[in-house]
mmCIF entry with sequence, helices, sheets and N, C-alpha, C, O atoms, coordinates in Angstrom:
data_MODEL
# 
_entry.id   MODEL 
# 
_entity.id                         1 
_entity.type                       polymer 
_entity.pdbx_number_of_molecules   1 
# 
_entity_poly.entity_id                      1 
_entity_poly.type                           'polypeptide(L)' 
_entity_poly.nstd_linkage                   no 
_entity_poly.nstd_monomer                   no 
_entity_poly.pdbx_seq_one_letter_code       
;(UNK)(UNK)(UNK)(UNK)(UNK)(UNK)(UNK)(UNK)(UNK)(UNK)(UNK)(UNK)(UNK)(UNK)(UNK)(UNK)
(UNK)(UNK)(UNK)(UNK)(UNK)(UNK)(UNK)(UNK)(UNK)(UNK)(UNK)(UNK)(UNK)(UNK)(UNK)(UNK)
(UNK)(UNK)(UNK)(UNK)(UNK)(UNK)(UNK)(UNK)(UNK)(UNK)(UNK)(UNK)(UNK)(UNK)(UNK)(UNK)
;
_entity_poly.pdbx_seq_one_letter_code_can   XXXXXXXXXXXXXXXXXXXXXXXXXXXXXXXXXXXXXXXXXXXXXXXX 
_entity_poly.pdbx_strand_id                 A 
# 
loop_
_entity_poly_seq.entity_id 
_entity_poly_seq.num 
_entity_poly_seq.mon_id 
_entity_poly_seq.hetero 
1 1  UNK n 
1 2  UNK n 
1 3  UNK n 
1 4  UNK n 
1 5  UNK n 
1 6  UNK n 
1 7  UNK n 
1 8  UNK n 
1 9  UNK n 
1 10 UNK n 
1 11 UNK n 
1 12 UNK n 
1 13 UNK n 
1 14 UNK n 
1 15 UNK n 
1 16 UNK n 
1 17 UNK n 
1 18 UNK n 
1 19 UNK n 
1 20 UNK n 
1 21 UNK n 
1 22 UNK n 
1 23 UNK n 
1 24 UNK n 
1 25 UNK n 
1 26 UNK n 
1 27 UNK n 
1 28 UNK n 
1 29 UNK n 
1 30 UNK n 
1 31 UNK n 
1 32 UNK n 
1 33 UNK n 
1 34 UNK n 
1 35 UNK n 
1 36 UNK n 
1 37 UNK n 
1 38 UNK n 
1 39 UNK n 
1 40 UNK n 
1 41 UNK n 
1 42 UNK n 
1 43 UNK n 
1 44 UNK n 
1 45 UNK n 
1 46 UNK n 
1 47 UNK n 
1 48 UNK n 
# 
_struct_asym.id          A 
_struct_asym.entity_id   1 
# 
loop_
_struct_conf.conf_type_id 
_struct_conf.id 
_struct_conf.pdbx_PDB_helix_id 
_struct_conf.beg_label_comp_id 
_struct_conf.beg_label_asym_id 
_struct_conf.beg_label_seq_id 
_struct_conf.pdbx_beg_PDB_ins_code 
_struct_conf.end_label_comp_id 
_struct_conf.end_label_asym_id 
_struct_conf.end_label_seq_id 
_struct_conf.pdbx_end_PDB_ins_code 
_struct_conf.beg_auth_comp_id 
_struct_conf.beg_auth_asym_id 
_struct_conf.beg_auth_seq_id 
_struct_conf.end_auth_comp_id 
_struct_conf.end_auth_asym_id 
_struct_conf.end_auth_seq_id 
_struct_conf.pdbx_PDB_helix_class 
_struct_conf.details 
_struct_conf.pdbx_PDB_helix_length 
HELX_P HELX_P1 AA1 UNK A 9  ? UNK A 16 ? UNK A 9  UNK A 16 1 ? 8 
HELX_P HELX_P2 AA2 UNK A 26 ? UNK A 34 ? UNK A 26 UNK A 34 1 ? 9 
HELX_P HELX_P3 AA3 UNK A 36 ? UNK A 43 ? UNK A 36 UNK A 43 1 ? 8 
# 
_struct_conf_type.id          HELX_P 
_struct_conf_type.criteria    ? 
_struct_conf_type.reference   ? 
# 
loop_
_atom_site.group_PDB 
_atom_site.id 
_atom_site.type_symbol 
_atom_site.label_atom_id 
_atom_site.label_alt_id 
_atom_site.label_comp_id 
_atom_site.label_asym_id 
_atom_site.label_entity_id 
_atom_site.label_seq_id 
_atom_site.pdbx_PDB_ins_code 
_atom_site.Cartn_x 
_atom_site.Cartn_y 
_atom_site.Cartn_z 
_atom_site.occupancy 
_atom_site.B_iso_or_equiv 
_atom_site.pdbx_formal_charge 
_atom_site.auth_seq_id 
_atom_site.auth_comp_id 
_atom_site.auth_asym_id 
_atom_site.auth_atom_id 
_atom_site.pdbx_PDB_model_num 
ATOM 1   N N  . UNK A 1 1  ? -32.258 44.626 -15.126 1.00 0.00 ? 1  UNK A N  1 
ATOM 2   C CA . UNK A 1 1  ? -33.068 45.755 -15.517 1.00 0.00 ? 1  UNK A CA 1 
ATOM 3   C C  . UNK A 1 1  ? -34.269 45.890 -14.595 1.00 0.00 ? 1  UNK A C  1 
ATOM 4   O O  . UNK A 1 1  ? -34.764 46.908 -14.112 1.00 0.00 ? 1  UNK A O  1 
ATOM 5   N N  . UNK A 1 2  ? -34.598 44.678 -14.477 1.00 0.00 ? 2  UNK A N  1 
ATOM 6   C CA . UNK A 1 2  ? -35.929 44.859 -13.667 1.00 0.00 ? 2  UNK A CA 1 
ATOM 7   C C  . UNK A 1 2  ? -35.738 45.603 -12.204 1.00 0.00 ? 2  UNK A C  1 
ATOM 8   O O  . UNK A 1 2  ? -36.383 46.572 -11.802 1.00 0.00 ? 2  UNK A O  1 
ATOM 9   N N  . UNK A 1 3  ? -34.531 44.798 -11.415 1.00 0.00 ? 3  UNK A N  1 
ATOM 10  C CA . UNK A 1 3  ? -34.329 45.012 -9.856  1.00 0.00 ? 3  UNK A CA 1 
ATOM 11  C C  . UNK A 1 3  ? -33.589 46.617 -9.830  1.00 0.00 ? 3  UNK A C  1 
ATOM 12  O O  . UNK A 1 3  ? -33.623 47.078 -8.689  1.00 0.00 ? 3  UNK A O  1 
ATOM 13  N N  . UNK A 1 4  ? -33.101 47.312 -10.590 1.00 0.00 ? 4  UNK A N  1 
ATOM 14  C CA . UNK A 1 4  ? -33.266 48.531 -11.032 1.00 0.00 ? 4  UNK A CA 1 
ATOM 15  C C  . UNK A 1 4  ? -33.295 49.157 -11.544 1.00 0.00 ? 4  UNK A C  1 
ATOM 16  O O  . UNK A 1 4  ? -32.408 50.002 -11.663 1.00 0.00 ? 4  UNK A O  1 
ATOM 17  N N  . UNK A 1 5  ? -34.424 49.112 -12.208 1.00 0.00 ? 5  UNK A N  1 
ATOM 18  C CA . UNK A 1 5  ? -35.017 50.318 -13.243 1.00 0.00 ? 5  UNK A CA 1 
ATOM 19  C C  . UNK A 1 5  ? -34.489 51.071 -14.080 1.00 0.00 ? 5  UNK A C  1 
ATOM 20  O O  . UNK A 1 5  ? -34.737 52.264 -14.251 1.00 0.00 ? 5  UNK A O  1 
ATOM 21  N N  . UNK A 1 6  ? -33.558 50.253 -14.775 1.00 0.00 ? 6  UNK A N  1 
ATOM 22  C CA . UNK A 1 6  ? -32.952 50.471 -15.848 1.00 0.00 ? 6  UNK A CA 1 
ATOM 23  C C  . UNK A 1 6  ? -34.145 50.160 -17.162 1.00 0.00 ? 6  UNK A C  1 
ATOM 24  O O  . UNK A 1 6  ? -34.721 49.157 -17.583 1.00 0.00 ? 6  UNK A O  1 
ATOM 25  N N  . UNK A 1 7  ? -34.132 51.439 -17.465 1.00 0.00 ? 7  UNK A N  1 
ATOM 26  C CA . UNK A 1 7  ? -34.935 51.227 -18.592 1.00 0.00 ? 7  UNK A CA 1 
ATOM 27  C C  . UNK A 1 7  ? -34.891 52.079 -19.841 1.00 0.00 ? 7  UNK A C  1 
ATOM 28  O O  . UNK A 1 7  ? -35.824 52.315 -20.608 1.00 0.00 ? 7  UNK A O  1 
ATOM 29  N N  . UNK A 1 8  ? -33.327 52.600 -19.923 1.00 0.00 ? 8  UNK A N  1 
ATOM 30  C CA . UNK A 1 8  ? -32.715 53.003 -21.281 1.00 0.00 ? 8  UNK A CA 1 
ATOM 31  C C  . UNK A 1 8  ? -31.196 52.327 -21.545 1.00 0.00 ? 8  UNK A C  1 
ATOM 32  O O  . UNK A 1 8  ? -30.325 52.337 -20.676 1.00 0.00 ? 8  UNK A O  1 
ATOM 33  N N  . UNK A 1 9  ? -31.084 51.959 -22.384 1.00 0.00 ? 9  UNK A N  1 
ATOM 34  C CA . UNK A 1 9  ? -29.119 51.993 -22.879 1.00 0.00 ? 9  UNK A CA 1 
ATOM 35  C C  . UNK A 1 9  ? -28.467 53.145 -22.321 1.00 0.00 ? 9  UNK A C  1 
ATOM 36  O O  . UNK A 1 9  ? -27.253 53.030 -22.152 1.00 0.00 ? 9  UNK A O  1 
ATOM 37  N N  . UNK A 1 10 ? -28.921 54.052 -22.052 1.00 0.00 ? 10 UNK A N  1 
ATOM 38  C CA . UNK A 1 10 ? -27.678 54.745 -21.179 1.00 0.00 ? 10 UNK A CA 1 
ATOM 39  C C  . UNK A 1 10 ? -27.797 54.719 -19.763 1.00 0.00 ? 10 UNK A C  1 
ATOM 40  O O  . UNK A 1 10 ? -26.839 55.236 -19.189 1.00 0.00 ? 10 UNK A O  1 
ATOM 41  N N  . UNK A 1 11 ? -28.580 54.324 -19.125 1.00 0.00 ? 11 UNK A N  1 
ATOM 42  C CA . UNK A 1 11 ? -29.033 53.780 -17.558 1.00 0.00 ? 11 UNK A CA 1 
ATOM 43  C C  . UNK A 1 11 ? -27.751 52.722 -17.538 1.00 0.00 ? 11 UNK A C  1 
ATOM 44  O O  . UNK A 1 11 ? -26.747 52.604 -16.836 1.00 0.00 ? 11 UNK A O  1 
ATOM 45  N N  . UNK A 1 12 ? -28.336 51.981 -18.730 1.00 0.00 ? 12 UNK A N  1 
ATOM 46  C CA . UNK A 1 12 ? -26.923 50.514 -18.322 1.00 0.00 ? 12 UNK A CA 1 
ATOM 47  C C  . UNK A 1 12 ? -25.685 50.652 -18.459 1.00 0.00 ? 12 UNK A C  1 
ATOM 48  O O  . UNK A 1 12 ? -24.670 50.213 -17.919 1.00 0.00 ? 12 UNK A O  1 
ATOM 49  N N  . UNK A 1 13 ? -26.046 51.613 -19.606 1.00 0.00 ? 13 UNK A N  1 
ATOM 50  C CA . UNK A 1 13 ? -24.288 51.985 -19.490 1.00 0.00 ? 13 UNK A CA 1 
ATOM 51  C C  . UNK A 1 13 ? -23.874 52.667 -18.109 1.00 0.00 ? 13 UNK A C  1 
ATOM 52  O O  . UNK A 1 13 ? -23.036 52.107 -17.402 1.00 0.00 ? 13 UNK A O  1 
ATOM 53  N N  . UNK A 1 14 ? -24.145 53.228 -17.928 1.00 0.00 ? 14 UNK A N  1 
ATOM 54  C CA . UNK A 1 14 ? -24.294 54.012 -16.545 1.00 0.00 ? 14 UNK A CA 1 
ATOM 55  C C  . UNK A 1 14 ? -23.542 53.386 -15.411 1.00 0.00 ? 14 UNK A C  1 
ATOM 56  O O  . UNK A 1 14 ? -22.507 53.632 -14.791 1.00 0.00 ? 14 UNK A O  1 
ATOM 57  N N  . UNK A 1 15 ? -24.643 52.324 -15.388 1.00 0.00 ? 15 UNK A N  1 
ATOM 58  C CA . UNK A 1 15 ? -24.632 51.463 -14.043 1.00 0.00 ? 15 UNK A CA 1 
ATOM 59  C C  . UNK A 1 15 ? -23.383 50.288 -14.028 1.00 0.00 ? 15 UNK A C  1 
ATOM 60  O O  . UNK A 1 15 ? -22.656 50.047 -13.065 1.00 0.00 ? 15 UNK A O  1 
ATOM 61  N N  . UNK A 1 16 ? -23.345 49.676 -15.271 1.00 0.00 ? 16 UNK A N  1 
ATOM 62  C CA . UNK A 1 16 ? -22.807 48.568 -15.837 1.00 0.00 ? 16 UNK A CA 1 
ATOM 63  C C  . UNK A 1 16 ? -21.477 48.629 -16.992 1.00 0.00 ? 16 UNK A C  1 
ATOM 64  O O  . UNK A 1 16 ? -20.584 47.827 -17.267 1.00 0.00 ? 16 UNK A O  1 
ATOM 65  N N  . UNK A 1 17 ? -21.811 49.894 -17.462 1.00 0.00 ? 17 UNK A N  1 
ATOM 66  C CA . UNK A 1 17 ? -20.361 50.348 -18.238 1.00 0.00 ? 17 UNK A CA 1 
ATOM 67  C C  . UNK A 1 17 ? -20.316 49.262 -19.938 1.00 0.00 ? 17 UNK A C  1 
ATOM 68  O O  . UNK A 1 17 ? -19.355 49.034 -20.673 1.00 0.00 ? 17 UNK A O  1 
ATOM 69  N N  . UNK A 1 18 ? -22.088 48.717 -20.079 1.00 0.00 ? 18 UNK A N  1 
ATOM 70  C CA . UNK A 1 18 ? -21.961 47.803 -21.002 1.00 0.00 ? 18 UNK A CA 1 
ATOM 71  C C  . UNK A 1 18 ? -22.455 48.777 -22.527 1.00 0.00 ? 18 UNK A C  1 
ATOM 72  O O  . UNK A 1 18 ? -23.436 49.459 -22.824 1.00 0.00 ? 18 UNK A O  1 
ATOM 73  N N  . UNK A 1 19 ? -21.221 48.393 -23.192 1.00 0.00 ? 19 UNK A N  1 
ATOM 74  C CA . UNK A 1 19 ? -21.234 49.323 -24.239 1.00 0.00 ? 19 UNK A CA 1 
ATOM 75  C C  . UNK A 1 19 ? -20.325 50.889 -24.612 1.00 0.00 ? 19 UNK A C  1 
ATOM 76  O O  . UNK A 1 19 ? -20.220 51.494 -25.679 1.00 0.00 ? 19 UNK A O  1 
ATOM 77  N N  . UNK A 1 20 ? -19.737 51.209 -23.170 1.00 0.00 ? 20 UNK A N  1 
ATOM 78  C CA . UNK A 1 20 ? -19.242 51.946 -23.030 1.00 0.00 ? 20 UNK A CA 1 
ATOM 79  C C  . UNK A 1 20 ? -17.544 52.133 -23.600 1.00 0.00 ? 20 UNK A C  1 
ATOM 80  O O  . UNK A 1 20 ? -17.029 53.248 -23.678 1.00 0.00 ? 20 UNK A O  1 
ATOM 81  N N  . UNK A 1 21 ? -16.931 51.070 -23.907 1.00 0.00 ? 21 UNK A N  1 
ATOM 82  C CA . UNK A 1 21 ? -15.817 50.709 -24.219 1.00 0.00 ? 21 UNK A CA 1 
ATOM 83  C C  . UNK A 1 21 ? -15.701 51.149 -26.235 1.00 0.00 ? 21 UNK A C  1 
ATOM 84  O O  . UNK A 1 21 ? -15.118 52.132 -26.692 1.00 0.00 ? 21 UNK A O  1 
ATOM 85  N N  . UNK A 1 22 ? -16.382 50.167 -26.980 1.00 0.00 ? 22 UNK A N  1 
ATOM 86  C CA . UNK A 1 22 ? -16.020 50.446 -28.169 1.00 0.00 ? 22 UNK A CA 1 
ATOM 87  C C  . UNK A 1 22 ? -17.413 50.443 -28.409 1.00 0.00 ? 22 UNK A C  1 
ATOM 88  O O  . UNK A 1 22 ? -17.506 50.760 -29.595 1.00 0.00 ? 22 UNK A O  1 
ATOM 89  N N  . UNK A 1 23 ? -18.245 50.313 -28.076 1.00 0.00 ? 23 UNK A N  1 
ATOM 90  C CA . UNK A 1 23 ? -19.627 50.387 -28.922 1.00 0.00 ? 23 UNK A CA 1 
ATOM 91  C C  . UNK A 1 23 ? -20.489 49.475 -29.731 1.00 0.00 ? 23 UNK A C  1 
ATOM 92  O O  . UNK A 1 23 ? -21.635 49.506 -30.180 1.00 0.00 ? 23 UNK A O  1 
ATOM 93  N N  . UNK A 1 24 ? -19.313 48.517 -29.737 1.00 0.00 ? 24 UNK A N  1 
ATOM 94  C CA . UNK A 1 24 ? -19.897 47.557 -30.588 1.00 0.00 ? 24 UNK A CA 1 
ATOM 95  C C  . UNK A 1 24 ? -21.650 46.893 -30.676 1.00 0.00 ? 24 UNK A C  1 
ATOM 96  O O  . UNK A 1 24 ? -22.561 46.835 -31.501 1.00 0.00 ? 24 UNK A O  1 
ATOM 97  N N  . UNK A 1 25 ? -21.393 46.506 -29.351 1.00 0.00 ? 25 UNK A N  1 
ATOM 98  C CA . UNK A 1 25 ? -22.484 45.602 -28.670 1.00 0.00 ? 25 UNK A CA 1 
ATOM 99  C C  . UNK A 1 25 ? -23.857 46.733 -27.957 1.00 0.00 ? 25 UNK A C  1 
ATOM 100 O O  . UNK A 1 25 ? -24.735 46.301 -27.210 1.00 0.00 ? 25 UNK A O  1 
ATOM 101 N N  . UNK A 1 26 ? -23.745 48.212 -28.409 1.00 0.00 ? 26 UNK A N  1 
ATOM 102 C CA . UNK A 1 26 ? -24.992 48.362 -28.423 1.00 0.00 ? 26 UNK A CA 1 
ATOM 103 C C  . UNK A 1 26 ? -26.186 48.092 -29.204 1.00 0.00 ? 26 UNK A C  1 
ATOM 104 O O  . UNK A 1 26 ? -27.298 48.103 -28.674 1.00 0.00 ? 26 UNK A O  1 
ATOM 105 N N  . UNK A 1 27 ? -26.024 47.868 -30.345 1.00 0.00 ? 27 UNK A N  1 
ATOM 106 C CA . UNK A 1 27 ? -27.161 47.753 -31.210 1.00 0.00 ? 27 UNK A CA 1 
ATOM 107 C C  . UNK A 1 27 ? -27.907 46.361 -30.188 1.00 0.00 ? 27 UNK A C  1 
ATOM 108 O O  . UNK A 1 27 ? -29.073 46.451 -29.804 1.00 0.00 ? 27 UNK A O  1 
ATOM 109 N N  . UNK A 1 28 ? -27.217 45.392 -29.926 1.00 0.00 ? 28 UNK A N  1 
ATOM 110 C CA . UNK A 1 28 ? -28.111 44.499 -29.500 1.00 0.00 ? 28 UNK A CA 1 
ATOM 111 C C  . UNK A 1 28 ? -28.600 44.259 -27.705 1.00 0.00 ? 28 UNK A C  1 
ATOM 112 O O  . UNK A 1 28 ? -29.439 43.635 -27.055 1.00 0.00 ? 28 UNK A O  1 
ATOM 113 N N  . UNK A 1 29 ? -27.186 45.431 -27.436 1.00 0.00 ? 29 UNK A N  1 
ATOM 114 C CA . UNK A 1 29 ? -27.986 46.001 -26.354 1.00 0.00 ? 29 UNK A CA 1 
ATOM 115 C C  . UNK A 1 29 ? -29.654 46.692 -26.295 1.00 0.00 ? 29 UNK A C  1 
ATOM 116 O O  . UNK A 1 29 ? -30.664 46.467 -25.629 1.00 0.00 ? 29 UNK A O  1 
ATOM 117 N N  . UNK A 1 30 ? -29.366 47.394 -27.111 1.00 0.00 ? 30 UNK A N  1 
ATOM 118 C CA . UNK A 1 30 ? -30.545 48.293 -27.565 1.00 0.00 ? 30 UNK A CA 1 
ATOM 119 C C  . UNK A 1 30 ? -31.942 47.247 -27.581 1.00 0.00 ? 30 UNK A C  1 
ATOM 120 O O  . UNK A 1 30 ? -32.940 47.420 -26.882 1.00 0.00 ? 30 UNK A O  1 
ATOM 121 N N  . UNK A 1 31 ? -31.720 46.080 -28.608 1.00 0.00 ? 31 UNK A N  1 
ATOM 122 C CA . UNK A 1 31 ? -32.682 45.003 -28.559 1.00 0.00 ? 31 UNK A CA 1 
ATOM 123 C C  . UNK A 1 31 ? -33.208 44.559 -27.272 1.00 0.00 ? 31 UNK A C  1 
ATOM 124 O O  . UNK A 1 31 ? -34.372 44.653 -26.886 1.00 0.00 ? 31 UNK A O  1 
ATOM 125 N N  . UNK A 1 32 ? -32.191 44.057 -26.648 1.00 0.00 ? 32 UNK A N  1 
ATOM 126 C CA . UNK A 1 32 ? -32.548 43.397 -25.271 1.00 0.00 ? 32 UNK A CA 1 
ATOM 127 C C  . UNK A 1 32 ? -33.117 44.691 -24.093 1.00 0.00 ? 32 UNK A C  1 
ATOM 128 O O  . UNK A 1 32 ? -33.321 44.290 -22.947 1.00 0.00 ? 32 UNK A O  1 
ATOM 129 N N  . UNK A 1 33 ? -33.361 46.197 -24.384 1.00 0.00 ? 33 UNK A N  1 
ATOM 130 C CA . UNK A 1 33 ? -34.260 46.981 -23.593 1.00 0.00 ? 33 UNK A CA 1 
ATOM 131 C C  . UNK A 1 33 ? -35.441 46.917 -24.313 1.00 0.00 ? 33 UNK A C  1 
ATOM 132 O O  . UNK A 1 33 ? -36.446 47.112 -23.630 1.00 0.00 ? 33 UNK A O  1 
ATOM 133 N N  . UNK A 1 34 ? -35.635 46.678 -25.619 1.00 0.00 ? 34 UNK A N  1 
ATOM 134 C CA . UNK A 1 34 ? -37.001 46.772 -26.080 1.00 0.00 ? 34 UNK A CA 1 
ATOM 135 C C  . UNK A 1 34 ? -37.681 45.671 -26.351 1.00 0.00 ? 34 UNK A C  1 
ATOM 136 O O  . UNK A 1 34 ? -38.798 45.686 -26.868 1.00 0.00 ? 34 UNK A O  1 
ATOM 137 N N  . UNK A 1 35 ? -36.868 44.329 -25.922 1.00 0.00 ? 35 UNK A N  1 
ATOM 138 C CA . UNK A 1 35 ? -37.274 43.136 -25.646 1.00 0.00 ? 35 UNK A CA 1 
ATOM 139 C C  . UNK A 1 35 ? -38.139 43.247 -24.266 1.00 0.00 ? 35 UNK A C  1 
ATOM 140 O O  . UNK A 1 35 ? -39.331 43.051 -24.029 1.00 0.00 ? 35 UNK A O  1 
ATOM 141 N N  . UNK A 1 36 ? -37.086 43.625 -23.496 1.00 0.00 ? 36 UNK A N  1 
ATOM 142 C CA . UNK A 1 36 ? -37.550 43.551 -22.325 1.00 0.00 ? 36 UNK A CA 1 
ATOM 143 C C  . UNK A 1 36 ? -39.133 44.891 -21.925 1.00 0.00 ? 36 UNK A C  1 
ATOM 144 O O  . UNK A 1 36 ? -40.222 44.688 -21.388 1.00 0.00 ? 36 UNK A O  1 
ATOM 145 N N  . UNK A 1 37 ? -38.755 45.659 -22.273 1.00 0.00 ? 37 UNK A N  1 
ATOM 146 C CA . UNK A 1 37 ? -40.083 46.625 -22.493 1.00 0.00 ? 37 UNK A CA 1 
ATOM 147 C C  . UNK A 1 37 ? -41.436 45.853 -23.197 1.00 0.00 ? 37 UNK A C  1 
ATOM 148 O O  . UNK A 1 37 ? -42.630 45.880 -22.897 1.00 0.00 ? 37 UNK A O  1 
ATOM 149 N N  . UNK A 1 38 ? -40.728 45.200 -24.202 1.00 0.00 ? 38 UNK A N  1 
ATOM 150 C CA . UNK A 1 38 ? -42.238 44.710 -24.487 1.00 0.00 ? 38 UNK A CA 1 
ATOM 151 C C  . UNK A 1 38 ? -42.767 43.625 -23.879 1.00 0.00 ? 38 UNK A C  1 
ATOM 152 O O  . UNK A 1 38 ? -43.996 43.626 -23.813 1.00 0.00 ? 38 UNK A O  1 
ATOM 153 N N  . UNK A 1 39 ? -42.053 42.465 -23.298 1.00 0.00 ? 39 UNK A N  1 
ATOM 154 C CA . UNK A 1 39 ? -42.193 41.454 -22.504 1.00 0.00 ? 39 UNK A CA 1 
ATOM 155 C C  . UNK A 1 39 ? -43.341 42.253 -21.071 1.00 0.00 ? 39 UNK A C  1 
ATOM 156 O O  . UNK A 1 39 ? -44.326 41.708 -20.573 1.00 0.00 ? 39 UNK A O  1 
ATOM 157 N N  . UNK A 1 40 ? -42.834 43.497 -20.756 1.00 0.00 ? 40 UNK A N  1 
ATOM 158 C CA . UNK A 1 40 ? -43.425 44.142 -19.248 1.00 0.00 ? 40 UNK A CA 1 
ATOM 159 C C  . UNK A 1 40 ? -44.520 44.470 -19.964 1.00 0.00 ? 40 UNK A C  1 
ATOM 160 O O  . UNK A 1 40 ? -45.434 43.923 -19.347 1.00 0.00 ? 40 UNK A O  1 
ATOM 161 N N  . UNK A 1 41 ? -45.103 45.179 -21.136 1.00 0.00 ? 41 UNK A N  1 
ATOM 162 C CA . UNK A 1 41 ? -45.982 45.435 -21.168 1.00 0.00 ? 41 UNK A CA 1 
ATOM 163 C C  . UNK A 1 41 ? -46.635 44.690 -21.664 1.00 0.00 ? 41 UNK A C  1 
ATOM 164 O O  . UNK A 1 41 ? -47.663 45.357 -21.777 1.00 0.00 ? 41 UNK A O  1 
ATOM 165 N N  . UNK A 1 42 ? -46.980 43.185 -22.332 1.00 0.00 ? 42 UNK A N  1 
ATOM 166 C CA . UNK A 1 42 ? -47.595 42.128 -22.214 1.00 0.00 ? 42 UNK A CA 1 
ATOM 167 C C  . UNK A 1 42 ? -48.241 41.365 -20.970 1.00 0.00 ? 42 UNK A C  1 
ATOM 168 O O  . UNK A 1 42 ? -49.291 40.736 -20.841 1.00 0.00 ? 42 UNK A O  1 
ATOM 169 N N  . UNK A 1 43 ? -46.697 41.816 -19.705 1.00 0.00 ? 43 UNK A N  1 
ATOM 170 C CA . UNK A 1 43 ? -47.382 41.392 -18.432 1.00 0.00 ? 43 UNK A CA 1 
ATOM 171 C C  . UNK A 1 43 ? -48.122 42.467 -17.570 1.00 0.00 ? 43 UNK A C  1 
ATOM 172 O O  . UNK A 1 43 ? -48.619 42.239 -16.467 1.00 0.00 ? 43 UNK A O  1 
ATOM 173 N N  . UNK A 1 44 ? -48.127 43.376 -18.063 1.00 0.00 ? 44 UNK A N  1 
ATOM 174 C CA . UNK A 1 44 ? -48.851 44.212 -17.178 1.00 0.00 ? 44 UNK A CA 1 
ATOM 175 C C  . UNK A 1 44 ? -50.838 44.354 -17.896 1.00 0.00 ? 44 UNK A C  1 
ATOM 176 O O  . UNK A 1 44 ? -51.764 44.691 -17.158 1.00 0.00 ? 44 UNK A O  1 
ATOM 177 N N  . UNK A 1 45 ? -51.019 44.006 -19.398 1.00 0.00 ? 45 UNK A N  1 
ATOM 178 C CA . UNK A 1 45 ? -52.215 43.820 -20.082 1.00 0.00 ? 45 UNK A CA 1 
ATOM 179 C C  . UNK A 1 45 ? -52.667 42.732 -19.373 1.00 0.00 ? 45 UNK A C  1 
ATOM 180 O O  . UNK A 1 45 ? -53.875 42.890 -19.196 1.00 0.00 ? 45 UNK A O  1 
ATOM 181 N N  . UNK A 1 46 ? -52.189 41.451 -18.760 1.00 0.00 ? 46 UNK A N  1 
ATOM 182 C CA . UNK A 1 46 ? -52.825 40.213 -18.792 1.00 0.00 ? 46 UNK A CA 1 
ATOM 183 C C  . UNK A 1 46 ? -52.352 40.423 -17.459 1.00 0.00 ? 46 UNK A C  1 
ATOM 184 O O  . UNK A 1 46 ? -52.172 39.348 -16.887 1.00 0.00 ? 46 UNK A O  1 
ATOM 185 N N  . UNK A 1 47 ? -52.094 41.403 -16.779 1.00 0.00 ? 47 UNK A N  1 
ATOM 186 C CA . UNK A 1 47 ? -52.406 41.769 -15.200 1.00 0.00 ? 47 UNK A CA 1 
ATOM 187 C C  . UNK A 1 47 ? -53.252 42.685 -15.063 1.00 0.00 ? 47 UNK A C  1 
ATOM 188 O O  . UNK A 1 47 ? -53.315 43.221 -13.957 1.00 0.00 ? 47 UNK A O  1 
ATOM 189 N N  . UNK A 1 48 ? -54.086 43.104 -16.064 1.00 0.00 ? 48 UNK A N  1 
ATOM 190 C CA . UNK A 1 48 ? -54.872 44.089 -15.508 1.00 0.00 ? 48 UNK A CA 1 
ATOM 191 C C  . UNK A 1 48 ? -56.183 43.494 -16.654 1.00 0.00 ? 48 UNK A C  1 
ATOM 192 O O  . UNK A 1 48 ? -57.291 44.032 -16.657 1.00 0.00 ? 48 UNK A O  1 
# 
C-alpha cells in the first residue's frame, strides 16, 4: 500500500485482484486499509 498508493479497497482490488473473486475477504481487507491509514496518520503527528 505504501510503495503505491493504494489507499482504498478498490485501488487493491484493482491492482491485486484481492477480493475480487468471491468477496469474502473484503471485510478484513477493508480493516487492514484503515489499519494502515491510521498507523500513517499517527506517523505523520509525531513527524510534525
Amino acid at each position: 500500500m505504501q510503495t503505491q498508493n493504494h489507499t482504498t479497497v478498490a485501488q487493491l482490488q484493482g491492482q491485486l485482484k484481492c477480493g475480487s473473486n468471491c468477496g469474502s475477504c473484503l471485510p478484513e481487507v477493508e480493516k487492514l486499509v484503515n489499519q494502515h491509514h491510521q498507523q500513517s496518520e499517527q506517523i505523520d503527528v509525531v513527524v510534525k
